[in-house]
MITOR-859022 format. One record per residue: x, y, z of N, C-alpha, C in turn; residue number from 1. Coordinates in nm, 2 decimals, decimal comma, padded with zeros to 4 digits. Atoms other than C-alpha are relative to their C-alpha. Layout:
! MITOR-859022
<<X Y Z> <X Y Z> <X Y Z> NUM>;
...
END
This chain:
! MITOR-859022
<<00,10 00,10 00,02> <08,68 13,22 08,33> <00,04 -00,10 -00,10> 1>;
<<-00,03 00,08 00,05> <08,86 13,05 08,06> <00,10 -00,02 00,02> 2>;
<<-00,16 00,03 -00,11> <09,16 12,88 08,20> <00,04 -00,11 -00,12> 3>;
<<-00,01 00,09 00,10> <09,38 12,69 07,96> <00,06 -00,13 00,08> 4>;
<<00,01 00,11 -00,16> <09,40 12,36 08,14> <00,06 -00,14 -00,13> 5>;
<<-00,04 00,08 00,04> <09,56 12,01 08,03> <-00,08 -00,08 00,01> 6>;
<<00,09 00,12 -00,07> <09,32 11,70 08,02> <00,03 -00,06 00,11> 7>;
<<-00,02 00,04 -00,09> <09,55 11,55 08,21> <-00,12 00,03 00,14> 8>;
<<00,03 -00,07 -00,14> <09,40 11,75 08,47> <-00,14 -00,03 00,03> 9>;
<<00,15 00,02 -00,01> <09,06 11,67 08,44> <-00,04 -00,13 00,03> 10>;
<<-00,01 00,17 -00,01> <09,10 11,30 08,48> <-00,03 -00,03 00,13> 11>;
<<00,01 00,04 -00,09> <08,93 11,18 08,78> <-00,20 00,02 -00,01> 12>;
<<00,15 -00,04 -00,05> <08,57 11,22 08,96> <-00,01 00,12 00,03> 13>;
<<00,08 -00,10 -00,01> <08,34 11,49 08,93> <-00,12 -00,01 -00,01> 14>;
<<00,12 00,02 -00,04> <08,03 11,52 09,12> <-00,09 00,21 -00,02> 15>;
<<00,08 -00,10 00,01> <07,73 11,77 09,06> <-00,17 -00,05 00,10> 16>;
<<00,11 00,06 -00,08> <07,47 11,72 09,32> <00,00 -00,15 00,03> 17>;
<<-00,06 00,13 -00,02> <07,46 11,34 09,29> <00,02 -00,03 -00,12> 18>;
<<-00,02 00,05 00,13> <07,53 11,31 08,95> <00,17 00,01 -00,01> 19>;
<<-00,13 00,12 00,01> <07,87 11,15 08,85> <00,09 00,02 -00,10> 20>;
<<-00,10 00,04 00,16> <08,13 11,19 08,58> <00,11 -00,07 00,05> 21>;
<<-00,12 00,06 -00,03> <08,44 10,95 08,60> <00,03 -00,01 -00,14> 22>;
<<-00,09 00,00 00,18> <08,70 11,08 08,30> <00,09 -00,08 00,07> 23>;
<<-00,18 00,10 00,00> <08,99 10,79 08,24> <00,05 00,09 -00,07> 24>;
<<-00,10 -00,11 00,09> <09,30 10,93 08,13> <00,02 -00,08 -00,16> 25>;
<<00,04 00,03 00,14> <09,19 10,69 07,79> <-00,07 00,03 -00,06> 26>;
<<00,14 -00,06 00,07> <08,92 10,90 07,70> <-00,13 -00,07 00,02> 27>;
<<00,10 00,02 -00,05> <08,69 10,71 07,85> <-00,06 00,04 00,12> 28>;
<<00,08 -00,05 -00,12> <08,41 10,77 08,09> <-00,10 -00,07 00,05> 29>;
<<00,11 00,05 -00,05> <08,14 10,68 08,32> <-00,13 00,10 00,06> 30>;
<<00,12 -00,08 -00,02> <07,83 10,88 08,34> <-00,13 -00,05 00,05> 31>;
<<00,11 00,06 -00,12> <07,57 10,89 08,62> <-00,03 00,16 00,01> 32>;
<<00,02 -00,10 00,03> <07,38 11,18 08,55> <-00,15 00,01 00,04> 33>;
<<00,14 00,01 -00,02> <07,02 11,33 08,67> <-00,08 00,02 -00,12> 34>;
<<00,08 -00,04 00,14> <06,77 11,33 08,39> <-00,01 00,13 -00,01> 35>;
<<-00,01 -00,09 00,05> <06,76 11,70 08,40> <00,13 00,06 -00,11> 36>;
<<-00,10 00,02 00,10> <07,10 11,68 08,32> <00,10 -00,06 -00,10> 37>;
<<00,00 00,07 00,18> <07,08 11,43 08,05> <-00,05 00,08 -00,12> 38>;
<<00,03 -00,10 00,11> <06,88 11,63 07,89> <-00,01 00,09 -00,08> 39>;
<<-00,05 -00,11 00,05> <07,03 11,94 07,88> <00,13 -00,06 -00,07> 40>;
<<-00,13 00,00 00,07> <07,33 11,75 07,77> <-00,03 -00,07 -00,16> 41>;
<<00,05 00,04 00,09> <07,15 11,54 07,53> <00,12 -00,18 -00,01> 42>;
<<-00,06 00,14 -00,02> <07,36 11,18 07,64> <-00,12 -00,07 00,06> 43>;
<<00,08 00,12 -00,10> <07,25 10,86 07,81> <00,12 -00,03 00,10> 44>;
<<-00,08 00,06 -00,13> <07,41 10,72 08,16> <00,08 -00,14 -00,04> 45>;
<<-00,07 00,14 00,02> <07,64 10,45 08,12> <00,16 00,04 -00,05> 46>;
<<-00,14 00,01 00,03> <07,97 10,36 07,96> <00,00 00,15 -00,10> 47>;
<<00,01 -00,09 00,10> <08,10 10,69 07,75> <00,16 00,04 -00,05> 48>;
<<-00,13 -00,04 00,04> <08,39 10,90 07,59> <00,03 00,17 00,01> 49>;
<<-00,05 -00,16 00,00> <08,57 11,23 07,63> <00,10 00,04 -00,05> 50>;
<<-00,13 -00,02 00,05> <08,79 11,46 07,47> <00,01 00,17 00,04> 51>;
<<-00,02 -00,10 -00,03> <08,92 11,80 07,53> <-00,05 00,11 -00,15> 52>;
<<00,04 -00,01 00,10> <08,72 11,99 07,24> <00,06 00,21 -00,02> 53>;
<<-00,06 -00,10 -00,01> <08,91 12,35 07,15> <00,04 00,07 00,09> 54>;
<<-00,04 -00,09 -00,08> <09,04 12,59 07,41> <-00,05 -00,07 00,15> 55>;
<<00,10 00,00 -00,13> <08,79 12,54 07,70> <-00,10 -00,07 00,02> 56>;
<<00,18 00,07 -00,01> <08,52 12,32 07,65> <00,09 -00,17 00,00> 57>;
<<-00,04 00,11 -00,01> <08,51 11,93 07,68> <-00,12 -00,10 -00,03> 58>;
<<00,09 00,03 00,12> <08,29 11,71 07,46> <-00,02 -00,14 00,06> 59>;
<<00,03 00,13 -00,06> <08,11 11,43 07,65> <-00,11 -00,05 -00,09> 60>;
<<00,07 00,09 00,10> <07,97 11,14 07,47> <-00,03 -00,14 00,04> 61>;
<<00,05 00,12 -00,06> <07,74 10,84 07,56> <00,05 -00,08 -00,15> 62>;
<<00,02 00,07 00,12> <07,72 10,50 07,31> <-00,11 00,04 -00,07> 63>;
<<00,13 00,01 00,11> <07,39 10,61 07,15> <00,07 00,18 -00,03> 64>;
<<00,02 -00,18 00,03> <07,54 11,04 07,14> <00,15 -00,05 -00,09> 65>;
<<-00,12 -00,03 00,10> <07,81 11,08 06,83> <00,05 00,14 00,03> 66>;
<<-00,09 -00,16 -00,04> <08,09 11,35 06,92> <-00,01 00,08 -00,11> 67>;
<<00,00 -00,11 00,13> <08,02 11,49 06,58> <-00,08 00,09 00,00> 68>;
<<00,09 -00,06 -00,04> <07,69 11,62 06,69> <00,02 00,12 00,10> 69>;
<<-00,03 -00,11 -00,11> <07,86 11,84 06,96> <-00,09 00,00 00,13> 70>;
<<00,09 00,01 -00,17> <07,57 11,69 07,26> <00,18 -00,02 00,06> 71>;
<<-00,07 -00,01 -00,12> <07,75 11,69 07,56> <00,12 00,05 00,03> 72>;
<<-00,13 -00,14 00,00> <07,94 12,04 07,59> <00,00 00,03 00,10> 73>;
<<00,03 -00,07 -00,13> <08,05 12,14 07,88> <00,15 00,10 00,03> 74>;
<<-00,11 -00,07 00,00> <08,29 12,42 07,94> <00,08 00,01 00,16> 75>;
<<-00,13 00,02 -00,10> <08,62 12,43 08,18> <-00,01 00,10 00,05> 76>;
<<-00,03 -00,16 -00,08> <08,61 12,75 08,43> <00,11 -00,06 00,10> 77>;
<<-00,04 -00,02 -00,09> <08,81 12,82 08,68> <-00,06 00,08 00,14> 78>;
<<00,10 00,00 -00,12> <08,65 12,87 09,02> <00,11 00,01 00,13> 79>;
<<-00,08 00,04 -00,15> <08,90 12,94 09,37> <00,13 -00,11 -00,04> 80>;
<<-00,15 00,03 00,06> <09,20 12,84 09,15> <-00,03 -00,15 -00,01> 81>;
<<00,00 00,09 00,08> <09,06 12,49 09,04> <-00,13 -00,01 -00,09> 82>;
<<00,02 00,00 00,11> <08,89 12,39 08,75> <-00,17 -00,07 00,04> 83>;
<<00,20 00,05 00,02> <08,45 12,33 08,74> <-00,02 -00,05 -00,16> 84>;
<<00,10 00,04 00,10> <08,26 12,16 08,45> <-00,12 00,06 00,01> 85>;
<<00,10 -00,06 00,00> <07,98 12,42 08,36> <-00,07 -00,07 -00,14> 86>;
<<00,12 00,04 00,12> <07,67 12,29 08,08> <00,01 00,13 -00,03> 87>;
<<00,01 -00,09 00,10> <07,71 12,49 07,81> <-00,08 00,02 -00,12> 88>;
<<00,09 -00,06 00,06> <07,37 12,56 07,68> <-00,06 00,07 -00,03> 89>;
<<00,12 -00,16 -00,01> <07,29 12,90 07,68> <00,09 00,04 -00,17> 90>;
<<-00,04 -00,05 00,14> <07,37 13,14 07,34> <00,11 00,07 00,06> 91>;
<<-00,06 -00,09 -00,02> <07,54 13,39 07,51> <00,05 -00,02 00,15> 92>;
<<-00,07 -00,01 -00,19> <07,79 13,45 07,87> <-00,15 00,04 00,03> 93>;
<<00,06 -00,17 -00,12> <07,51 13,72 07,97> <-00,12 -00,13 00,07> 94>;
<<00,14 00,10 -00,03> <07,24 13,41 07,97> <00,05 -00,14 00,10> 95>;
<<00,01 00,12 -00,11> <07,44 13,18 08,19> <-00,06 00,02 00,17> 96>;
<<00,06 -00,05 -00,14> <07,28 13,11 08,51> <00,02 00,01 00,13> 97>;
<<-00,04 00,06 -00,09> <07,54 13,08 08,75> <00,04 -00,09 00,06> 98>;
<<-00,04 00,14 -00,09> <07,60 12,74 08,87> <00,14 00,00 -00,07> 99>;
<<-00,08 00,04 00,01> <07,92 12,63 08,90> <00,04 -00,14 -00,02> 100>;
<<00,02 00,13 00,03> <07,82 12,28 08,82> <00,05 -00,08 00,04> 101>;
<<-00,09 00,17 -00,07> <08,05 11,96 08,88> <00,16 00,10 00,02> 102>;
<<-00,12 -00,04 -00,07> <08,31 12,01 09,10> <00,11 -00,13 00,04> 103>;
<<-00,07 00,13 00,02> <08,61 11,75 09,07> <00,03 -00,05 00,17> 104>;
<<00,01 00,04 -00,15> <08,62 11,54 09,42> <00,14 -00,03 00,07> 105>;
<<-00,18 -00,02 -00,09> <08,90 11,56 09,65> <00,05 00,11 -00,05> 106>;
<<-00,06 -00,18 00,03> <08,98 11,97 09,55> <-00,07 00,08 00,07> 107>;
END
């Protein structure tokens, strides 16, 4: 479940239902997200930033969310030997709920 992965690799589109992430390989982003999951991330839609944040996780950030705060966590699994974006809200593994979340397009 935790796969050690390069950003590189993450650099492209990834769709979750219709909701949208576009990582550049400049650390920027474009976020198109459903208000549920604004909320849970605690961003806004629009222009944003990303960075690869310790081991497994990846630290998304609107203009109004500061990366210092740690909104918009989402951790890196591996899934059928490519790589998912799961919302990392819960306290504990035992409390996640399954979803496999954003799945990167064209894999």
């Amino acid at each position: 479940m935790n796969p050690f992965f390069n950003e590189s690799s993450l650099v492209g589109e990834w769709n979750y239902g219709n909701s949208e992430l576009l990582l550049s390989s400049d650390g920027t982003a474009k976020i198109s997200l459903s208000s549920s999951l604004l909320a849970r991330l605690n961003i806004d839609n629009g222009e944003g930033y990303w960075r690869k944040e310790g081991d497994f996780n990846l630290l998304i950030g609107s203009a109004s969310a500061n990366f210092a705060s740690k909104s918009g966590m989402l951790r890196v699994i591996q899934y059928a030997e490519n790589y998912r974006l799961i919302i990392e809200d819960y306290d504990d593994p035992d409390m996640w709920d399954g979803s496999l979340g954003f799945k990167q397009k064209n894999m």
